[in-house]
Every structure is written in C-alpha cells, then in structure tokens.
Rosetta silent file (secondary structure, phi, psi, omega in degrees, C-alpha in Angstrom):
SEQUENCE: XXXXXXXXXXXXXXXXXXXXXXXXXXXXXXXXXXXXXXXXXXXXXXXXXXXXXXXXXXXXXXXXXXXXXXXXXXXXXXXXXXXXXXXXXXXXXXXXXXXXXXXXXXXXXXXXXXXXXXXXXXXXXXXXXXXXXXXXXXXXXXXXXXXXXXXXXXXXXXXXXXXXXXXXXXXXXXXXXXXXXXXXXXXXXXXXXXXXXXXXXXXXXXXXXXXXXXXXXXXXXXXXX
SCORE:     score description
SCORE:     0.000 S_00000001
   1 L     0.000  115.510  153.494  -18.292   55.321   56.293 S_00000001
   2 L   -14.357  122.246  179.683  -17.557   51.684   55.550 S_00000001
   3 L   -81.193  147.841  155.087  -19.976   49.592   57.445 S_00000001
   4 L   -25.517 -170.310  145.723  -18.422   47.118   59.798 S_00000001
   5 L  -149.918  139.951 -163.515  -18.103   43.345   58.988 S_00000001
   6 E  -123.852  129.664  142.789  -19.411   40.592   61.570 S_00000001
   7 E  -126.694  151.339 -152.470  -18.651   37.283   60.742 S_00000001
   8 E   -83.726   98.729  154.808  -21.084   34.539   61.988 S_00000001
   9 E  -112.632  132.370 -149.321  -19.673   31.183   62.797 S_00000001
  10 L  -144.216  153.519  171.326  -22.884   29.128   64.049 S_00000001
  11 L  -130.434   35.108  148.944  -24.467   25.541   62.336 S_00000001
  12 L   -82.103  100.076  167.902  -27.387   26.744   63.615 S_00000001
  13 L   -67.311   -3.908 -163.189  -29.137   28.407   60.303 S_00000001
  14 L   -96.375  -32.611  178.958  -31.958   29.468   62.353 S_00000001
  15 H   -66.348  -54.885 -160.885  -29.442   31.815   64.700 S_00000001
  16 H   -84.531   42.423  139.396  -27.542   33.013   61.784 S_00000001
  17 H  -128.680   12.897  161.919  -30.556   34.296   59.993 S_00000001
  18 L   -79.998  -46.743 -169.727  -31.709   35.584   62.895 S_00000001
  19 H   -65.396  -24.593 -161.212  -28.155   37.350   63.349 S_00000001
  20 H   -81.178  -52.019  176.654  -28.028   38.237   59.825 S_00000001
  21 H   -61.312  -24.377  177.303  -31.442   40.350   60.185 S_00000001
  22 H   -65.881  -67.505  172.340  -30.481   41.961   62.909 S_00000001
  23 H   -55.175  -23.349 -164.822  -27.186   42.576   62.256 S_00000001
  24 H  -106.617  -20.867  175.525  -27.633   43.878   58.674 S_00000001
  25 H   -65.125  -22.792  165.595  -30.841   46.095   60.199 S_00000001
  26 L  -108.098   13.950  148.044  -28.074   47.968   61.945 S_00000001
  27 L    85.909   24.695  164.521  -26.137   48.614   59.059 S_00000001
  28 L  -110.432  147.251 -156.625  -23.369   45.897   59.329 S_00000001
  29 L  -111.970  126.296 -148.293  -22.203   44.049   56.751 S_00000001
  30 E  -123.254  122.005  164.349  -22.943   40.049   57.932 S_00000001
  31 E  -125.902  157.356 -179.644  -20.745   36.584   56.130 S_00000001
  32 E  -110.229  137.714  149.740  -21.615   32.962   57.448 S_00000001
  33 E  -133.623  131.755 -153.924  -19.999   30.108   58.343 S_00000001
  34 L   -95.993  -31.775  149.551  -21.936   26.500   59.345 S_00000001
  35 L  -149.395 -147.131 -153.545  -18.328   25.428   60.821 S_00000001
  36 H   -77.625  -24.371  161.055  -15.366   25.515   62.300 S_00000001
  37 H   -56.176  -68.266 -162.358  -13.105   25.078   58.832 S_00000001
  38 H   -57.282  -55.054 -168.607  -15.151   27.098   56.935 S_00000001
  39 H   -61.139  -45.621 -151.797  -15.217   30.489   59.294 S_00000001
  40 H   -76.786  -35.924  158.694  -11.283   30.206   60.027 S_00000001
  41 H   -27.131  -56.881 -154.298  -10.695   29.985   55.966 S_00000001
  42 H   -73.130  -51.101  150.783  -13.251   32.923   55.801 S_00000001
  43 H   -38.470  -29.464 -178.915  -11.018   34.819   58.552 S_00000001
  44 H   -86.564  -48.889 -152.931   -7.938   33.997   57.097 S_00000001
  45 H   -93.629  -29.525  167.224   -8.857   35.007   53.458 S_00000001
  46 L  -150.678   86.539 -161.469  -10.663   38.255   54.470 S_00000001
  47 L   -59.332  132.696 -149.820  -10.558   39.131   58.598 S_00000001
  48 L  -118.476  152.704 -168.992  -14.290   40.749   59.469 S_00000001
  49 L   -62.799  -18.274 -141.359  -14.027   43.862   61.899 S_00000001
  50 E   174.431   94.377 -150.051  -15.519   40.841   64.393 S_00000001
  51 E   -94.089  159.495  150.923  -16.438   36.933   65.117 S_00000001
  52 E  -140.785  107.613  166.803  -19.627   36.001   67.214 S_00000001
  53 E   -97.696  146.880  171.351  -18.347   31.713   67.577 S_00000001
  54 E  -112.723  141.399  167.891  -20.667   29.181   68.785 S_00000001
  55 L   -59.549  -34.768 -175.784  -19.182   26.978   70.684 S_00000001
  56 E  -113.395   81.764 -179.482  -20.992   23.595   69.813 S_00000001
  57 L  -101.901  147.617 -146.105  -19.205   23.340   65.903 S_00000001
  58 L  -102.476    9.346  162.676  -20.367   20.091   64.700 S_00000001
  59 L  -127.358  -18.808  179.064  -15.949   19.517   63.289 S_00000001
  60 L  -127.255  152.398  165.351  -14.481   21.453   65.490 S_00000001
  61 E  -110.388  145.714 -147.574  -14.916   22.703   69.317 S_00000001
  62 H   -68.522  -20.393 -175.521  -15.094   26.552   69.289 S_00000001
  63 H   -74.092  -35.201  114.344  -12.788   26.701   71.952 S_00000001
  64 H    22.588  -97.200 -135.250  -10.461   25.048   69.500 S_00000001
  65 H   -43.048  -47.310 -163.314  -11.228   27.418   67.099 S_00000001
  66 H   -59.975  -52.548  175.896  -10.783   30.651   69.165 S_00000001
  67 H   -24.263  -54.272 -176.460   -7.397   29.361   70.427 S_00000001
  68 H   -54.246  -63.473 -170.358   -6.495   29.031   66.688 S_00000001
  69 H   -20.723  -49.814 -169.310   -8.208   32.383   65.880 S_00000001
  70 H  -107.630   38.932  165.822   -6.493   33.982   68.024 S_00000001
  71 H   -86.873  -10.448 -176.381   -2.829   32.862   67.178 S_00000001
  72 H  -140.865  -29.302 -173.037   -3.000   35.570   64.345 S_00000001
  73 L   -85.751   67.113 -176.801   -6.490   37.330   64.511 S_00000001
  74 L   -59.165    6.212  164.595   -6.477   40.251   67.151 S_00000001
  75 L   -72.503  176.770 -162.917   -9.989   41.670   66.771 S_00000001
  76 E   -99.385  155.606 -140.617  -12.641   41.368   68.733 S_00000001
  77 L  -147.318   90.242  178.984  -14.431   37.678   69.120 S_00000001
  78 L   -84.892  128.476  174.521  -17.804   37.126   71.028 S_00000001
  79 E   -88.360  135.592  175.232  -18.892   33.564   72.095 S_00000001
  80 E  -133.052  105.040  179.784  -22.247   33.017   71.551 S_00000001
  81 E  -146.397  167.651  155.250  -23.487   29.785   73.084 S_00000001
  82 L   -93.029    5.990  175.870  -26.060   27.569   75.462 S_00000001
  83 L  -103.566  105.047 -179.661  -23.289   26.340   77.376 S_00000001
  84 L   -92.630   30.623 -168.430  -23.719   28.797   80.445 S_00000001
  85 L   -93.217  169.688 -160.960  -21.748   26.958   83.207 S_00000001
  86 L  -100.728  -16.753  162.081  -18.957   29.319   84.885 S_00000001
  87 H   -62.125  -60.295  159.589  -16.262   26.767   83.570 S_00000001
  88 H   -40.348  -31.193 -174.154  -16.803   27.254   79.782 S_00000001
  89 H   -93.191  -28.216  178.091  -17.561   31.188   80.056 S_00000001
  90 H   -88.882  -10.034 -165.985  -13.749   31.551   82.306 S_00000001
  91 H   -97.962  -30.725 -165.397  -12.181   29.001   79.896 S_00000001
  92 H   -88.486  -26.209  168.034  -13.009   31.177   76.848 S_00000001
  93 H   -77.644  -34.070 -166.603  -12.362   34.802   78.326 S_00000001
  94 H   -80.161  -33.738 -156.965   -8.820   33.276   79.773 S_00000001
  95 L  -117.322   41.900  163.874   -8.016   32.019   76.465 S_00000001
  96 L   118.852  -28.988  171.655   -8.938   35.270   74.613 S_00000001
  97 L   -65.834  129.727 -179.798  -12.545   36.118   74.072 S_00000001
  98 L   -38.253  -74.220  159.653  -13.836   39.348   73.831 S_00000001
  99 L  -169.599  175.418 -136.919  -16.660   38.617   75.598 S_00000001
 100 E  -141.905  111.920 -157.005  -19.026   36.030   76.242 S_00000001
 101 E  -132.017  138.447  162.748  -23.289   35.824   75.976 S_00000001
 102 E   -91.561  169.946 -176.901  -25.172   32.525   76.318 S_00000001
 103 L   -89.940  137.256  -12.702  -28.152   31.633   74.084 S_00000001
 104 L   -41.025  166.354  154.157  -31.447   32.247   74.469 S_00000001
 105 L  -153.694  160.936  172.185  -29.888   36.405   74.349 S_00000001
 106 L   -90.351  126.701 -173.800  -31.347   39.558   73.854 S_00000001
 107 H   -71.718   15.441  173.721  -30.617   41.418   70.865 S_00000001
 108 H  -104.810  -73.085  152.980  -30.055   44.242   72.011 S_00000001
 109 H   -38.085  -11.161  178.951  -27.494   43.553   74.588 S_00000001
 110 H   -65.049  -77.418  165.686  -25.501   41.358   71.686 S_00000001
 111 H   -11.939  -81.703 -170.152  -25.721   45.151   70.018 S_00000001
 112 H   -38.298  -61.033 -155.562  -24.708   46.852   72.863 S_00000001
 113 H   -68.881  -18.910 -164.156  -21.780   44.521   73.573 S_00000001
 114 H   -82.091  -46.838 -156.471  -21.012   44.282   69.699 S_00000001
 115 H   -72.909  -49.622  165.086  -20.826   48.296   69.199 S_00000001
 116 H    -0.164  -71.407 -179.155  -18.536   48.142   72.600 S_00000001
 117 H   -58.746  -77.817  164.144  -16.347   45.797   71.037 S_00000001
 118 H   -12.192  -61.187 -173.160  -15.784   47.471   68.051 S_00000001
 119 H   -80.498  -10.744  154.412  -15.292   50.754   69.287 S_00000001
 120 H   -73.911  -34.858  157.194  -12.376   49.660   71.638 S_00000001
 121 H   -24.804  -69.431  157.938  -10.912   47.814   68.627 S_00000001
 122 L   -57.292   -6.091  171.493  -10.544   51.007   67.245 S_00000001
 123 L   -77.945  144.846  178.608   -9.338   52.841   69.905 S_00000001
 124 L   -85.668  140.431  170.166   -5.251   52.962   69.540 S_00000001
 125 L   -33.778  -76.534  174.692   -3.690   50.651   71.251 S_00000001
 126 L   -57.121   -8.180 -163.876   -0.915   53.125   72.605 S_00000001
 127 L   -70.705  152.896 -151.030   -3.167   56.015   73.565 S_00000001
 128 L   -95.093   -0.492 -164.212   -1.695   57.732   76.739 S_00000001
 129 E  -130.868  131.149  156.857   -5.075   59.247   78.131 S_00000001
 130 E  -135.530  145.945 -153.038   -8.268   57.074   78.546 S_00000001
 131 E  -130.071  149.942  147.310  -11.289   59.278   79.692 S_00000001
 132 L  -164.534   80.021  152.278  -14.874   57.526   81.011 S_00000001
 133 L   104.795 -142.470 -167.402  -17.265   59.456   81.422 S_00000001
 134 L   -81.627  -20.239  168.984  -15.602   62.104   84.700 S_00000001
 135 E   -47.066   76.245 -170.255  -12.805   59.476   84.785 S_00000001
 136 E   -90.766  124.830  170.928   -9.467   60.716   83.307 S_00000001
 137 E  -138.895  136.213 -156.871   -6.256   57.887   83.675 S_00000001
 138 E  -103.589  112.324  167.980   -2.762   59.285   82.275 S_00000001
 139 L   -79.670  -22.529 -171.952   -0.920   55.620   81.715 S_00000001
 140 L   -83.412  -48.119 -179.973    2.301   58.217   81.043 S_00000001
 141 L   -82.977  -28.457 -179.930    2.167   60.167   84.029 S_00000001
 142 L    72.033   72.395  157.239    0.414   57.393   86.356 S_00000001
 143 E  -159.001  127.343  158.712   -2.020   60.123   87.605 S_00000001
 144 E   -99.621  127.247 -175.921   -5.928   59.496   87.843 S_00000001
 145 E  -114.722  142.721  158.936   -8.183   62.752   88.127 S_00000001
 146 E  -117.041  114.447  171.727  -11.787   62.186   88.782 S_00000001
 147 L    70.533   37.623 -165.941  -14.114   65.173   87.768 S_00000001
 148 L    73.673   11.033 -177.195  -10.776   66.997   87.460 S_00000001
 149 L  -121.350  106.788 -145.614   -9.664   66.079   90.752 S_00000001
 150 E   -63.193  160.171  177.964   -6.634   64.099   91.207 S_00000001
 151 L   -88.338  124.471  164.703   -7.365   60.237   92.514 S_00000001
 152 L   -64.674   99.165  140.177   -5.126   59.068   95.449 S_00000001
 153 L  -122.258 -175.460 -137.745   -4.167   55.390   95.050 S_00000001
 154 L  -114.824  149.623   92.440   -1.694   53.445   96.348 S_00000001
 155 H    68.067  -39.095 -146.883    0.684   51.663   93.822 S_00000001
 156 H  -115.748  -62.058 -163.515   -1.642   48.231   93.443 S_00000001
 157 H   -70.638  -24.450  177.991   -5.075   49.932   92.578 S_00000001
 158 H   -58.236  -42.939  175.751   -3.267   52.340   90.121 S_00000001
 159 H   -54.407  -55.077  151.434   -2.217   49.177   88.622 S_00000001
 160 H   -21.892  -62.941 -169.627   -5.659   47.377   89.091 S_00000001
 161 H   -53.399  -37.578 -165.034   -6.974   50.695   87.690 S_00000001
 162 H  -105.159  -19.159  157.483   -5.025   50.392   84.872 S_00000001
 163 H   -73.945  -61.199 -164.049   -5.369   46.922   83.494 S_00000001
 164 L   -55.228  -24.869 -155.380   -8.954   47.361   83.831 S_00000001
 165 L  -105.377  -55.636  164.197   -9.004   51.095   81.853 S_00000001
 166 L   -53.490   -9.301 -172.405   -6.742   49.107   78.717 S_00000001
 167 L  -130.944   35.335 -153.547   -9.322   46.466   78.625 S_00000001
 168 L   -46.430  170.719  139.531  -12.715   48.562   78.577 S_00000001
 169 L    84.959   12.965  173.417  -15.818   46.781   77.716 S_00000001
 170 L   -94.459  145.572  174.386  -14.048   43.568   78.346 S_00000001
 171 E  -114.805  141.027 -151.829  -14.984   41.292   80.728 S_00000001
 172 E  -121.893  122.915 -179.318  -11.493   39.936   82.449 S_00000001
 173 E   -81.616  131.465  153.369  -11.900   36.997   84.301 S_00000001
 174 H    20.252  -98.954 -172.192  -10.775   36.545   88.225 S_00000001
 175 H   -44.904  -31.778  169.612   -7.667   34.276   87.359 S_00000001
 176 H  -126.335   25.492  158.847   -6.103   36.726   85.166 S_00000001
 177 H   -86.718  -38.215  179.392   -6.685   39.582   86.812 S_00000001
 178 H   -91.255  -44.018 -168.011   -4.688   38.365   89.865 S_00000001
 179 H   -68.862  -59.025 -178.432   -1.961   36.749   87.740 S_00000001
 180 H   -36.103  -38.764  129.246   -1.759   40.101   85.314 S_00000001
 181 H   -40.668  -64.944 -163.874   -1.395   42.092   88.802 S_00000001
 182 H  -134.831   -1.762  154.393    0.012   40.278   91.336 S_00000001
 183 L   133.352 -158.316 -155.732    1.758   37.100   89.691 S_00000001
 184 L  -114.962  -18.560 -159.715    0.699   33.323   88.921 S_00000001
 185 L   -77.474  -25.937 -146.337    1.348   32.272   92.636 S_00000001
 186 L  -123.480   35.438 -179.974   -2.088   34.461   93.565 S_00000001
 187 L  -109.328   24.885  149.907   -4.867   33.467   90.683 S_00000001
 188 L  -115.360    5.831 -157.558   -6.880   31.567   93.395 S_00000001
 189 L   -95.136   29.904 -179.175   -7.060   34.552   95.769 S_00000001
 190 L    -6.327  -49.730 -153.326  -10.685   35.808   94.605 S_00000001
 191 H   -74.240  -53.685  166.829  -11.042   37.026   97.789 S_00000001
 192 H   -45.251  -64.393  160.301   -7.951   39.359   97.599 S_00000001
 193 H   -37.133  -61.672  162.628   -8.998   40.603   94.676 S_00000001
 194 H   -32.052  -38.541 -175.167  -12.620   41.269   95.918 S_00000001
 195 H   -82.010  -45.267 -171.641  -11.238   43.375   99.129 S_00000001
 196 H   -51.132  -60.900 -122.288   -8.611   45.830   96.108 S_00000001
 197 H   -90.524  -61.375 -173.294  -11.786   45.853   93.767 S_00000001
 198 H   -76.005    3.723 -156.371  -14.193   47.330   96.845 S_00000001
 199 H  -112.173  -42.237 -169.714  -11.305   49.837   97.973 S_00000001
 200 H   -63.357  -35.519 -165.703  -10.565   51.282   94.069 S_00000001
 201 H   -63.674  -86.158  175.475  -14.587   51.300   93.975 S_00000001
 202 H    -0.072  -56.062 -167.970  -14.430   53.721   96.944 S_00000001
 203 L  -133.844   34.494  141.802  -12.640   56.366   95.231 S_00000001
 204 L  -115.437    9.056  179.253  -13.565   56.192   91.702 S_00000001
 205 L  -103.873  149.109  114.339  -16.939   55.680   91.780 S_00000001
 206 L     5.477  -80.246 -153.206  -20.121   58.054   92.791 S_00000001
 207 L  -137.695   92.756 -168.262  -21.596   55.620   94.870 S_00000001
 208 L   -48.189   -3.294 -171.437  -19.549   52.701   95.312 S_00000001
 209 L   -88.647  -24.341 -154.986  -22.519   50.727   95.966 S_00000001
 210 L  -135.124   46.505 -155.736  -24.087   51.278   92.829 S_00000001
 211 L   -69.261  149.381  177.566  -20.970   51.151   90.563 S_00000001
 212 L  -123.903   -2.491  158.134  -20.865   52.773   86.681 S_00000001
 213 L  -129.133  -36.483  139.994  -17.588   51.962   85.896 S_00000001
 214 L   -59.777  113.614 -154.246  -16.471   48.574   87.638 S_00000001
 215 L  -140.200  109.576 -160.715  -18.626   46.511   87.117 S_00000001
 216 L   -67.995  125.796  157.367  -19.137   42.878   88.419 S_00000001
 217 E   -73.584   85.438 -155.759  -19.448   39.660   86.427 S_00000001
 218 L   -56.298  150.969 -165.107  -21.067   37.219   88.825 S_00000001
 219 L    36.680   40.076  163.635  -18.624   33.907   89.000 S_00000001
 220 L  -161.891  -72.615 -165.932  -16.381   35.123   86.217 S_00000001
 221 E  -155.159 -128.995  165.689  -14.558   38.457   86.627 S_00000001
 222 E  -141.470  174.407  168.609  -15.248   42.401   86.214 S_00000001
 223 E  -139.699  141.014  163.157  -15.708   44.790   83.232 S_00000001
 224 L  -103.895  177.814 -160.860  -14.634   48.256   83.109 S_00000001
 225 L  -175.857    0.000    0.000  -16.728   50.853   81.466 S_00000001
C-alpha cells in the first residue's frame, strides 16, 4: 500500500521536524514548505493526500492560503496554529478546514485526527449507507436504524442527522450548521440548534449524557463520529 502524503506548510523548522519525525514514524510520506508560495506551488504541482497550514506564514496569512487552497484542492486540510481564540478556529472551519488544533498539541491527537481525515477522504463521496459503530443512516431511503432498530425522527433531525453523518470526523461550526439546515436568516440561533442537537442526542445515543457519536466542540460547533 502506497503510504499517504502530508504536506507541511509551517516557517517554523523546529515544528516541521518535529512533524516530519512523527509523521514519517507512522509510515507517511512528509514534503515541507517554510511559506505560503512555496506549499501552494508544492500543492499545485503534486496534491499530498493532506495539508497541516500554520496560520502565522511570514508572506502570506494561512487563512489566505486555505481560501486559495481550497478553490481547487478538495482534500483534507488541518490548521495547526497558536492562535486559539474562538474567532480564528470558526473563521477557518467556515471557510473550509478540515479541522482545526492549536499549538502546543499532542501528537497523538494530531494522529488521531490525521488518520480520521484521511479515512473520510477516502470514503466515496456518494455512498448511500453510512454505518458508526450500531448507527446505520440510509441517505436513499431516509431511514435511521440504531442496533437494527429503526430511529424515529421528525423531518429536521433526520436532516441534522444527516449533514452531520456526510461530514464525519469533521468539526462543523455553529453558523453553518444552522444555515446548511435551516437557512442564512437562522446562523445566530445557537440556542436553537443546542435544543435539536439535545433531542437527536436522545435517540441516537446510549446515554445521551455521555455522547459517542455527537460530539461537542466548546464555542465552535459539533463533530460526528
């Protein structure tokens, strides 16, 4: 099997020879870029299974870059940064990022989040079944079974249900969860959201309290799983 390809763009050299040991210890195949020119040439001329962008590119700002990135480049693209404020981490998921880790991070969740990515990547696009874990959701028939047992829901949470099951291991911010749902007039109604989000919980989860497949992003969205 081909190994993956990550490519790094960071002007740190001290992360991206950290990432590069890491990354290559786990049997991915790791190219560099120190900025924001250099990686989208490097992307352009041969597209890596995956980006990890820093944010603070000493010619470009990454949020820039991902915009560009992602006028042609549909894989998946992890922000890697120190700027942890809940504006910057919602500006960068809304305009396309995979997902989003600040710096220091543990290398092992980067892993985690990285093999995620990847393996949704690879999942087809079109497939008509998505299973997780006792969770079965038929996007053709519009029927959710849990543990073989069909799932009641009303019209809104299948829909909820169903953005969320298309975007697994993503984390989907607030604001475009409510437009992608319920329309552009409602992407301040957190609150709305919050009430669907506890109701869907109810009757796909084990213990709704303790959730394993919705799963909250504090100040920034959900993830399914």
């Amino acid at each position: 099997m081909n190994k993956a390809e990550i490519l790094i763009i960071d002007d740190e050299p001290q992360i991206r020879k950290l990432l590069q040991i890491n990354l290559e210890s786990n049997d991915y195949k790791v190219v560099q870029a120190a900025t924001a020119r250099e990686g989208v040439l490097m992307a352009a001329n041969h597209p890596p299974d995956l980006i990890i962008l820093d944010i603070g590119l000493p010619d470009k700002s990454g949020h820039e870059v991902l915009l560009e990135l992602r006028q042609w480049y549909g894989k998946p693209i992890i922000i890697l940064s120190v700027l942890d404020n809940e504006k910057d981490i919602v500006s960068a998921l809304d305009a396309g990022a995979t997902d989003y880790l600040t710096k220091p991070f543990r290398t092992g969740e980067l892993l985690a989040r990285i093999r995620a990515a990847i393996r949704r990547s690879q999942t087809a696009v079109n497939a008509s079944v998505i299973t997780a874990n006792e969770l079965e959701i038929d996007l053709v028939a519009r029927v959710v079974k849990r543990k073989n047992e069909i799932v009641k829901l009303t019209a809104t949470e299948y829909t909820l249900l169903a953005l969320f099951a298309k975007n697994e291991s993503k984390v989907l911010t607030h604001q475009y969860i409510l437009k992608e749902v319920w329309g552009y007039g409602y992407q301040t109604e957190t609150q709305y959201l919050r009430v669907f989000v506890g109701s869907l919980r109810k009757k796909i989860e084990e213990n709704p309290n303790n959730p394993q497949h919705l799963i909250t992003e504090s100040g920034v969205g959900y993830r399914f799983q």
